[in-house]
Each structure stands twice: as structure tokens, then as C-alpha cells.
C-alpha positions as CSV (number, residue, x, y, z in Angstrom):
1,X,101.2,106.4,155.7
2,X,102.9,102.8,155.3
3,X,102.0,102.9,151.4
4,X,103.2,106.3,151.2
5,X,106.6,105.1,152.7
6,X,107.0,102.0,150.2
7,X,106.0,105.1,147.5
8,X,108.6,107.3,148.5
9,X,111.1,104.3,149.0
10,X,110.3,102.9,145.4
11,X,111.0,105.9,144.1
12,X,114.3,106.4,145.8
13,X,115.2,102.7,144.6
14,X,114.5,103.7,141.2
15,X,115.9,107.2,141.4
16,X,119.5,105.8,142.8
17,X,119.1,103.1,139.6
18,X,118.8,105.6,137.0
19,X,122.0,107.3,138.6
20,X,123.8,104.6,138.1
21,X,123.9,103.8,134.3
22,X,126.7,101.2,133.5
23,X,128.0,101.3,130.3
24,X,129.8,97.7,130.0
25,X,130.9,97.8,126.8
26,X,131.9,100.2,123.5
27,X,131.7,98.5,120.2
28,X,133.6,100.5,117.2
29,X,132.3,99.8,113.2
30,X,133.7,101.7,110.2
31,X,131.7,100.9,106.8
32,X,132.5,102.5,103.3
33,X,130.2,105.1,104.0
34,X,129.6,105.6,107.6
35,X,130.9,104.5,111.1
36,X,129.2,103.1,114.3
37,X,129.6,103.4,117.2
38,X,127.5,101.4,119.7
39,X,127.2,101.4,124.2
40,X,125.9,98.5,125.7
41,X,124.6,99.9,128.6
42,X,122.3,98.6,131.5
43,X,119.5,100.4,131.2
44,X,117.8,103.2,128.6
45,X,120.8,105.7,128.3
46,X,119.7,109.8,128.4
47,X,122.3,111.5,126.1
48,X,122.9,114.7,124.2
49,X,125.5,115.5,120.7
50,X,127.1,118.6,120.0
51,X,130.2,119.1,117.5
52,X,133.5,121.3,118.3
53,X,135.5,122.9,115.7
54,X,139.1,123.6,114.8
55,X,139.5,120.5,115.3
56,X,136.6,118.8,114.4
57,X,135.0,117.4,117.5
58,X,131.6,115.6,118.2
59,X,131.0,115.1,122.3
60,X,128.6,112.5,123.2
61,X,127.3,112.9,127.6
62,X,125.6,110.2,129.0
63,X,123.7,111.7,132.2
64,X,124.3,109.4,135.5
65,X,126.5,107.0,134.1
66,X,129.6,105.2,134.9
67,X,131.7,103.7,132.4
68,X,133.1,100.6,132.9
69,X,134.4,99.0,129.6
70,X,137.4,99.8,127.7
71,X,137.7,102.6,125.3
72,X,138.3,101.1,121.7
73,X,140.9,102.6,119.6
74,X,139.9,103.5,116.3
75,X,140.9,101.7,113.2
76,X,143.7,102.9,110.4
77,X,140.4,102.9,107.9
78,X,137.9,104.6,109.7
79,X,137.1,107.4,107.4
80,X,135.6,109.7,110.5
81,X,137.0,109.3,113.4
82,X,140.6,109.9,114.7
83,X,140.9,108.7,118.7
84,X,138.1,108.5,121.1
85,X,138.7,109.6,124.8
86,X,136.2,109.7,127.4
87,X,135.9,111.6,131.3
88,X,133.3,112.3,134.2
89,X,131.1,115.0,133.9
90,X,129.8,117.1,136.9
91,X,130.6,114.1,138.9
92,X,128.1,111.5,137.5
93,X,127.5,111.9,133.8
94,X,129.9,110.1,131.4
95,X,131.3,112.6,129.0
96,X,133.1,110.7,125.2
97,X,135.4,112.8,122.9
98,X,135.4,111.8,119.2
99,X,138.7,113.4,117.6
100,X,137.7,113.7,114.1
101,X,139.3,113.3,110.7
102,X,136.7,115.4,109.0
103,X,133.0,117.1,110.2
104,X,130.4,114.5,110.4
105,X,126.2,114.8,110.6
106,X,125.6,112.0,113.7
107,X,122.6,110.4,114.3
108,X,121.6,108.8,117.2
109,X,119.1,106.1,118.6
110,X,118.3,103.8,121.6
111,X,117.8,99.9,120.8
112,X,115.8,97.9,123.6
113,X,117.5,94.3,124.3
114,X,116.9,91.6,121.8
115,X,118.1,88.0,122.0
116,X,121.6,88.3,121.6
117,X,121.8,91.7,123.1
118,X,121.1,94.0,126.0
119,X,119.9,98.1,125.6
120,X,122.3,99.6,123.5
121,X,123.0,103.3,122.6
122,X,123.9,103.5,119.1
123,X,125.6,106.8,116.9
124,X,126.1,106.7,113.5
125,X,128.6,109.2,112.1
126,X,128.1,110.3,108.3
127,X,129.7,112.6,105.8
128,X,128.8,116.3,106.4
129,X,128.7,116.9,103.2
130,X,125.2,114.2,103.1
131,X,127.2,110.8,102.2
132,X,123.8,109.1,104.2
133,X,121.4,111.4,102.1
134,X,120.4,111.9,98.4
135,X,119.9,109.3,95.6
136,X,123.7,107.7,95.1
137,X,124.5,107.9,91.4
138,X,123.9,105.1,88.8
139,X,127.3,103.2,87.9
140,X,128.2,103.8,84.2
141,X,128.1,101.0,82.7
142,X,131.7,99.8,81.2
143,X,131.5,98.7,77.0
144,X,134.1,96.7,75.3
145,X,135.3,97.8,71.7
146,X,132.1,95.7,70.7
147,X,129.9,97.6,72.5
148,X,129.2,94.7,74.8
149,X,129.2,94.9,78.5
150,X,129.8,92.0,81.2
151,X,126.9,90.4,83.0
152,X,127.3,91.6,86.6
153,X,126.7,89.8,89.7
154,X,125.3,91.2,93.0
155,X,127.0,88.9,95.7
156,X,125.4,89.8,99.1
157,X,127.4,88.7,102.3
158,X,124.9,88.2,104.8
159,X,124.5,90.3,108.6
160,X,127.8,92.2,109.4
161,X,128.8,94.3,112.3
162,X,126.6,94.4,115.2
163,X,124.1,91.7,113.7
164,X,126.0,88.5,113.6
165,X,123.4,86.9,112.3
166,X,122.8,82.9,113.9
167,X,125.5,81.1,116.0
168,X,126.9,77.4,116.1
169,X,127.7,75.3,119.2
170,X,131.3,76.0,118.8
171,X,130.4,80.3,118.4
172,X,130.9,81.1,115.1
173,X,129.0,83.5,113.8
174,X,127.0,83.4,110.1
175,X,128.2,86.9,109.8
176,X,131.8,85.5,109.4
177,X,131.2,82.2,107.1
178,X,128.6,84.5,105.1
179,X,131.1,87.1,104.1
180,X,134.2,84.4,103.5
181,X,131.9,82.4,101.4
182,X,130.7,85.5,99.2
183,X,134.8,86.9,98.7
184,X,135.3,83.2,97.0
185,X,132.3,83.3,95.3
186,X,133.5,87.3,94.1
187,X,137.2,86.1,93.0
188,X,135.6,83.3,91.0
189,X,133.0,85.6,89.2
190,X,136.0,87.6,88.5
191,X,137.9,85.3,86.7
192,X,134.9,84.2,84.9
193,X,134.6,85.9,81.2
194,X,131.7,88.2,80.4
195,X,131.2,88.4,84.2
196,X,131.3,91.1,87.1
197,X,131.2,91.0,90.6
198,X,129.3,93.4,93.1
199,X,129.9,93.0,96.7
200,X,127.1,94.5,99.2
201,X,129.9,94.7,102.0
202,X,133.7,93.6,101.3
203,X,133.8,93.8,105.6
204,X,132.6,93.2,109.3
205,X,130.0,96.2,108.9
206,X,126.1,96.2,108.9
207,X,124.7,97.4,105.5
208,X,120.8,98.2,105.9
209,X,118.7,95.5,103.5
210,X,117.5,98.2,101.6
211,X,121.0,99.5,101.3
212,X,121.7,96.0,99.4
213,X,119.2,96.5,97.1
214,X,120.2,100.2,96.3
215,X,123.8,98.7,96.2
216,X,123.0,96.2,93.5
217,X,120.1,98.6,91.3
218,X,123.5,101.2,91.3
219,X,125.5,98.7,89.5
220,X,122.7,97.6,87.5
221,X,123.1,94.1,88.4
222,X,121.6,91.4,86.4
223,X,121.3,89.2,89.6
224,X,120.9,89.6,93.5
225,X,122.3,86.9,95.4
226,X,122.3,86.7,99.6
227,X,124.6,84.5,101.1
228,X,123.7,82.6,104.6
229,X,123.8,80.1,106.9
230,X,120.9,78.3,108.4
231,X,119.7,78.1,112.2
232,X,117.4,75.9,114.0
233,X,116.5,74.9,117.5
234,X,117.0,71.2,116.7
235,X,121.0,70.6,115.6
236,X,120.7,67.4,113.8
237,X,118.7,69.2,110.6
238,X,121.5,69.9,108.4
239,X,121.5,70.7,104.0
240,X,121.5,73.7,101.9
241,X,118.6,75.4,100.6
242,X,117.7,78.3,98.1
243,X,114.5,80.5,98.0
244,X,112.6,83.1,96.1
245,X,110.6,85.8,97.3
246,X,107.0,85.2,97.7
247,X,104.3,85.9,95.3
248,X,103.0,87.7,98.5
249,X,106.0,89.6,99.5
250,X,106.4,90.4,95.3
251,X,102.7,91.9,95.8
252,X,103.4,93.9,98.9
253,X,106.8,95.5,97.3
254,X,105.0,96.5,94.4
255,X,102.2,98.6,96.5
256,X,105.3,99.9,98.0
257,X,107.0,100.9,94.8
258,X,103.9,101.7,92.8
259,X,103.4,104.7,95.8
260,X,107.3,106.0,94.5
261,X,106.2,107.0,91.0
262,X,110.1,107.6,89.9
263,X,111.6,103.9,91.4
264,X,108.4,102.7,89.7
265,X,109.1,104.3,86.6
266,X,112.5,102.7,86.7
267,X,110.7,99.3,86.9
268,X,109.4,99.1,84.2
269,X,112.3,100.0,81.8
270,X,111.3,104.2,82.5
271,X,107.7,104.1,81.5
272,X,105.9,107.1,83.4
273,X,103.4,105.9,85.9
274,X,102.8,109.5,87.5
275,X,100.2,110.1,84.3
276,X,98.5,106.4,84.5
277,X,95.7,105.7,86.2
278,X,96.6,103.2,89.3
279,X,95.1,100.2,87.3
280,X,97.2,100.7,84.2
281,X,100.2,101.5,86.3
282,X,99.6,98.4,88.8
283,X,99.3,96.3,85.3
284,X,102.5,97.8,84.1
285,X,104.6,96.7,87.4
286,X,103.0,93.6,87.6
287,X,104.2,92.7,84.0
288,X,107.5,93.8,84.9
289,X,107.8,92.1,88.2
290,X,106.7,88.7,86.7
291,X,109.6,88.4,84.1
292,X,111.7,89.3,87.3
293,X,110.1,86.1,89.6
294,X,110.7,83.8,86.4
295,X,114.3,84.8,86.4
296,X,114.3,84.0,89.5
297,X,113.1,81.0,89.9
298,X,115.2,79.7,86.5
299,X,118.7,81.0,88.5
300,X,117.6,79.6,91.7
301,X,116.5,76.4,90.2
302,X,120.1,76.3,88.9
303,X,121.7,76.9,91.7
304,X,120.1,74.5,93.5
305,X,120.6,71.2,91.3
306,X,124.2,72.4,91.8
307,X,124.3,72.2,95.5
308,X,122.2,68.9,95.4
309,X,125.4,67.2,93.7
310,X,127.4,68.7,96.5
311,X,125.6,67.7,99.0
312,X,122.7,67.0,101.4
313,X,119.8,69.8,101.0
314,X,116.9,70.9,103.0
315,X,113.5,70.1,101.3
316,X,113.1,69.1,97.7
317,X,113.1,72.0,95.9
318,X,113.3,76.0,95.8
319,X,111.2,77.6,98.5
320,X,109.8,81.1,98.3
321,X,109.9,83.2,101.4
322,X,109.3,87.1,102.0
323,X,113.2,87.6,102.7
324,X,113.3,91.6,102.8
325,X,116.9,91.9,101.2
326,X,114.9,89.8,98.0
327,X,112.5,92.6,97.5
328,X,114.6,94.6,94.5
329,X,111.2,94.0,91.9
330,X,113.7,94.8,88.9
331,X,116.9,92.2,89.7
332,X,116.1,88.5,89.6
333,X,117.0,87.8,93.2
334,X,118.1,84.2,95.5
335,X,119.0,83.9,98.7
336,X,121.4,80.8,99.5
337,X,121.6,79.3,102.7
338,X,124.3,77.5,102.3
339,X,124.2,75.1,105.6
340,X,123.0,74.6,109.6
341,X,125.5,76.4,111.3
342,X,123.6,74.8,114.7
343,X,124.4,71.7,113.3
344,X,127.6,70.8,114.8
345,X,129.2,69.1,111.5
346,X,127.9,71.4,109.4
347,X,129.5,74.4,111.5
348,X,132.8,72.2,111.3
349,X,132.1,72.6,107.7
350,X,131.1,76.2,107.5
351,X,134.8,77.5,109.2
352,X,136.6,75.2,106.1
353,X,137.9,77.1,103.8
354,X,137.9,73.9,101.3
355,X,134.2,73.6,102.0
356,X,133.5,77.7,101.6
357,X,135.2,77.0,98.2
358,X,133.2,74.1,97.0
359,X,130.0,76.2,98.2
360,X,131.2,79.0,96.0
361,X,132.1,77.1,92.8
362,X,128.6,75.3,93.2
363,X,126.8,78.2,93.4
364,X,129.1,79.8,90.0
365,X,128.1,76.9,87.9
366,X,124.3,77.3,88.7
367,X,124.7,81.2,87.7
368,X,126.9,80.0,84.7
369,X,124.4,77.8,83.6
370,X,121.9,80.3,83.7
371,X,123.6,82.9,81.8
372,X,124.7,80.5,79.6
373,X,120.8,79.8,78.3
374,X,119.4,83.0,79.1
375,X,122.4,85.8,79.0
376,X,120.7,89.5,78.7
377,X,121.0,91.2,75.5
378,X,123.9,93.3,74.9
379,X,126.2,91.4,76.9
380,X,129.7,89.5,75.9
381,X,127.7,86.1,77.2
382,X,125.1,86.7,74.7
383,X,127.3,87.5,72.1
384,X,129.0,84.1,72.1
385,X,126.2,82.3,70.6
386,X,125.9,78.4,72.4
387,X,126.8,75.8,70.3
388,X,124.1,73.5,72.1
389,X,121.2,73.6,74.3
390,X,120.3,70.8,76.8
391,X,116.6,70.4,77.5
392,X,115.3,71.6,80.4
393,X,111.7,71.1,82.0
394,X,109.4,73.5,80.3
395,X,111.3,74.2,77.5
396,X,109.8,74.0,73.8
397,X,111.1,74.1,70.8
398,X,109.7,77.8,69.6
399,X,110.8,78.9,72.9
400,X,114.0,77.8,72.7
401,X,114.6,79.1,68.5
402,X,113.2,82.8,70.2
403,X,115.9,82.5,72.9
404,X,119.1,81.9,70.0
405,X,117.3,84.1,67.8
406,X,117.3,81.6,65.2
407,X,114.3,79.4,62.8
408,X,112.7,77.1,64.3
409,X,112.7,75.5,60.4
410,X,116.9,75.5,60.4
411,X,116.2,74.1,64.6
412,X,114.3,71.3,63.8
413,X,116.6,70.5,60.6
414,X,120.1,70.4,62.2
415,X,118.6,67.9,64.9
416,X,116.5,66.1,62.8
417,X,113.3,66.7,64.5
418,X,110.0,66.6,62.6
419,X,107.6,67.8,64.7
420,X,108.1,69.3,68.2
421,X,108.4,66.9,70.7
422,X,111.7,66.6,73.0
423,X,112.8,65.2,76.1
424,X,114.3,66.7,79.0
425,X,117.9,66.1,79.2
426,X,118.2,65.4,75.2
427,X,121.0,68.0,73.7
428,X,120.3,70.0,71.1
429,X,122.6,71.8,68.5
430,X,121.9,75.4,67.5
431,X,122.4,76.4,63.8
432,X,125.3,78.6,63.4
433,X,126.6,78.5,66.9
């Protein structure tokens, strides 16, 4: 009987808890093509949708809940929603009114508590008319009277929104030093000739890491590059560093796109894989996705000799890693950490606007000097045929007459070479440039 009376006791405890949901706090997010809307709340939260129309309404009711944060007022831009209001229910469920600009399709979901954050109830609010749905359409790309287009440049701001990414001693979040460093990096791109920037996010929003990738395969971007700042329990390890995705994480992504027979078959330049065997068809990705790691790795290499002048760095080289928002297999892809943000100075650096610049100019001459020996065909960079070439490790002479699309007879004669050797860091002129 004792046990029965702790039972029925427990029970009650538990009972009178789930009663008593607290929300304690209402977080508001508008992105280009969606808005959030998230409740930190104490516990799992039970809750039901509906919409209203004329006007267009969507009612969210929290069963046994209490609310005691404040109601956020929507934003001039939010595309969806108008005001939000909120009441008691039967007595004990939380009711909240969104007064809408337009219909919307929610979605809802329940996140458990993670480091930074407690349960949360999260609604997404899209486009009735499917903005979150469908295949976005391919950016046309834009000619000049030449017929020559700019080289464009997918600058990724890292986190946004509800994921703030890592945090310094003094609270600043990566999400913020991320973003400010990638709108430098995007006005200097833009004033850069035979160049194009591509923002993932201009904002404070979240952008899904696939989302990035679709982002920057829309624009047809000739390089993917993710902005970030560094984290680490001990704060005295400080520097930038750049990585590539992993031969491993390349491997896994192709499985992943190989089973997608239309992204695979844009992959590899919109060969068919549906009618190939799956050995001819792995063979045909794999080809493509290695010309993809070797751009890679010659951008990233780039970039990082840049930032060594600027600075302290963090190891002695590129490092690969199986960074998710690096998994496009068709765009040459970095990711750029550009400093410790739990290192004390380097957060002090990381809030500097002076410092956010020299980050971004670093990072724009290691791209520039990519593009500069290797600019894609049929692009205004390519068109404007380098007058000289400084050697590089790995490079060779028959490589390098392929690349200018000139002799390697008329290459050897304008520098006076005989036979093929050459040095790295010996300039080179190229005929007719």
C-alpha cells in the first residue's frame, strides 16, 4: 500500500508539472524565404496549428502552459507575419495569434536542450504557394557583349539566427563576426573586375547547410567559401586556419549523390547516369569530383599563404575535415576560420572592423591569385591572357603552356629555357600576353 501511495504521489508530482509548461521566452526570425518562430519552454511543449481566413490567421495552442516572456513584435521585413498576440485558453493552455500578411504552409517541431539551449518549440512559416518546396530555378547566367561572363563567388556567412555558432569570454557570438567579415569580403569581390559575389545569407537568419550549397549550385558559382571563427576549450590557442573536405567525406557525398541520378547527372557536366551501370557511373563522379578536390586544394592553398602574412595560423598547412556545408561535389569549396574567438585577443580582434577588413582583403587576394592562374573558360578573367606566371610547387612547364593555351616551343623561347627544369618562385613570361 506504501508503494502504491509513492505511485499515485509520483504521478500527481508529474501530472501537476506537465500543467505547468513555462514558456520563458519567444524568439522571432524572418529569412528571405521563410520565418521562425521559436518557444523556449521548460519542458516538451504539446501543441496543435490551424489557419483562419479573411484575414489570414495561423493559431498556435500550447496545452497546460503559462507564458511568461514577452511577445516580440514583428519586424517591418518579415514577409509572413503581421503582429503576434497571444491569450489563455480554457484556463490553462496558452493560445498565440499570428496576424498574417499572406497564407503560409507552417511546419512545426520540438528540439530537446543542447548546450547553449533548453527544449524549444520551433514553427517555421513558408509561402503557401510552396516557396520551401520544389527545385529553385538555375540563375541565368549574365554575358557581356563578348560573350564572357564574371567568375562568381559563393561567400558563405557562417550559423545565423538561432545557432550562434561558438562564443568568446567577452559574448560575442561567431554568428555576428562570421557575417560582418563575409559583407567585406562581398563589397570587395564586387569591386573586383570579372568577379561576382553570392551571399548564402545577407542577415541574422539560419540557412540549412544544404540550403548553402543549393544557394551557391543556383548561381553556378565557381567557388564555395564558409566563413568562421574558431572555438576551443583552452583560450590561449589562437591563428587562422583553412580546410578542405575530406577524401572520406568527398566519398560519402558521392554515394549520396550517385543515389540522385539527376544532381548526379549535373555532376558530371549532364552525362546520364540513370542508363550506366553503378561502376561506370561511380567512375564518372569520381572523375568529376577529383578535378573539384584539386580546385580546392589550389584556392585553399592560396588563401592560406595569404593569411600566413597576416598573421599567426593554426597548424602548418590546409587541413581537410568532413565540414557538411563543404560537400557541393561540383564547386571547389574552403572553409576559413578566420580566428579563436575563445581567445580573448583574438575575440578583441574579431569585433574590429579594421581587422574584419584585413581578414577579407587576405582572403580576396588568395581567390585573386587563383583565378588569376586558373580562371574558368569563358570568363572575362580568362579572357585577359596573364602576362607572367610565377612558379608554383607542382607546376611544369607543359602544364603550365596547356593552362595559357600556348607552345611550349614559343614558352621555353621567350624565357630562354632549354629544357624543362624551373624553380619555384622563378617568373615566367607568357608569349603574347
Amino acid at each position: 500500500m506504501r508503494k502504491i501511495a509513492v505511485f499515485v504521489c509520483l504521478l500527481f508530482s508529474l501530472s501537476g508539472q506537465a500543467a505547468n509548461l513555462s514558456i520563458n521566452g519567444l524568439r522571432l526570425w524572418a529569412a528571405p524565404d521563410h520565418t521562425r518562430l521559436v518557444f523556449d519552454t521548460s519542458g516538451p511543449a504539446d501543441h496543435s496549428l490551424f489557419s483562419l481566413s479573411n484575414p489570414d490567421r495561423l493559431v498556435i495552442d500550447i496545452k497546460n502552459s503559462r507564458l511568461s516572456a514577452k511577445v516580440p513584435a514583428a519586424g517591418k521585413n518579415d514577409r509572413y507575419i503581421r503582429r503576434l498576440r497571444s491569450g489563455t485558453r480554457n484556463g490553462k493552455d496558452l493560445r498565440v495569434v499570428l496576424d498574417l500578411k499572406q497564407a503560409v504552409r507552417p511546419k512545426s517541431f520540438i528540439l530537446k536542450p543542447n548546450a547553449k539551449y533548453g527544449h524549444r518549440l520551433v514553427i517555421d512559416l513558408y509561402g503557401a504557394k510552396g516557396d520551401a518546396g520544389g527545385k529553385p530555378a538555375v540563375t541565368k547566367t549574365v554575358l557581356d557583349s563578348n560573350g564572357l561572363r564574371d567568375i562568381v563567388i559563393a561567400i558563405d556567412a557562417g550559423h545565423g539566427g538561432e545557432d550562434v555558432g561558438a562564443s568568446g569570454p567577452r559574448g560575442h557570438y561567431e554568428k555576428k563576426v562570421s557575417l560582418a567579415i563575409a559583407r567585406k569580403l562581398e563589397a570587395l569581390i564586387r569591386a573586383e573586375p570579372g568577379m561576382r559575389p553570392v551571399m548564402t545569407r545577407k542577415g541574422d537568419y539560419y540557412v540549412r547547410l544544404r540550403k548553402r550549397m543549393e544557394i551557391a549550385r543556383r548561381h553556378k558559382a565557381d567557388l564555395f567559401i564558409s566563413i568562421h571563427a574558431d572555438a576551443f576549450h583552452d583560450p590561449r590557442v589562437k591563428g587562422a586556419s583553412v580546410y578542405t573536405l575530406s577524401r572520406r567525406g568527398a566519398s560519402s557525398e558521392a554515394a549520396r549523390w550517385l543515389a540522385d541520378s539527376e544532381n548526379a547527372s549535373d555532376l558530371v557536366g549532364g552525362v546520364r547516369l540513370d542508363d550506366k551501370d553503378n561502376l561506370l557511373a561511380s567512375v564518372l563522379l569520381d572523375l568529376s569530383q577529383t578535378a573539384t578536390r584539386q580546385a580546392s586544394a589550389g584556392a585553399a592553398n592560396r588563401v592560406f599563404r595569404q593569411l600566413k602574412r597576416l598573421g599567426k595560423v593554426h597548424g602548418r598547412r590546409v587541413q581537410q575535415a568532413g565540414f557538411a556545408v563543404l560537400k557541393a561535389p561540383d564547386i571547389p569549396s574552403l572553409l576559413v576560420e578566420t580566428a579563436f574567438i575563445s581567445n580573448p585577443d583574438e575575440e578583441r580582434k574579431l569585433i574590429d572592423p579594421r581587422f574584419q577588413m584585413r581578414m577579407a582583403k587576405a582572403i580576396l587576394k588568395g581567390i585573386r591569385g587563383y583565378f588569376e592562374s586558373f580562371p574558368p573558360p569563358g570568363t572575362r578573367l580568362a579572357a585577359r591572357k596573364p602576362s607572367r606566371h610565377v612558379i608554383s610547387r607542382g607546376d611544369t612547364l607543359s602544364a603550365i603552356a596547356q593552362q595559357y593555351q600556348v607552345s611550349l616551343a614559343s614558352l621555353r623561347s621567350i624565357n630562354g629555357i632549354s629544357g624543362d627544369r624551373i624553380r619555384v618562385g622563378q617568373v615566367l613570361q607568357i608569349p603574347g600576353g
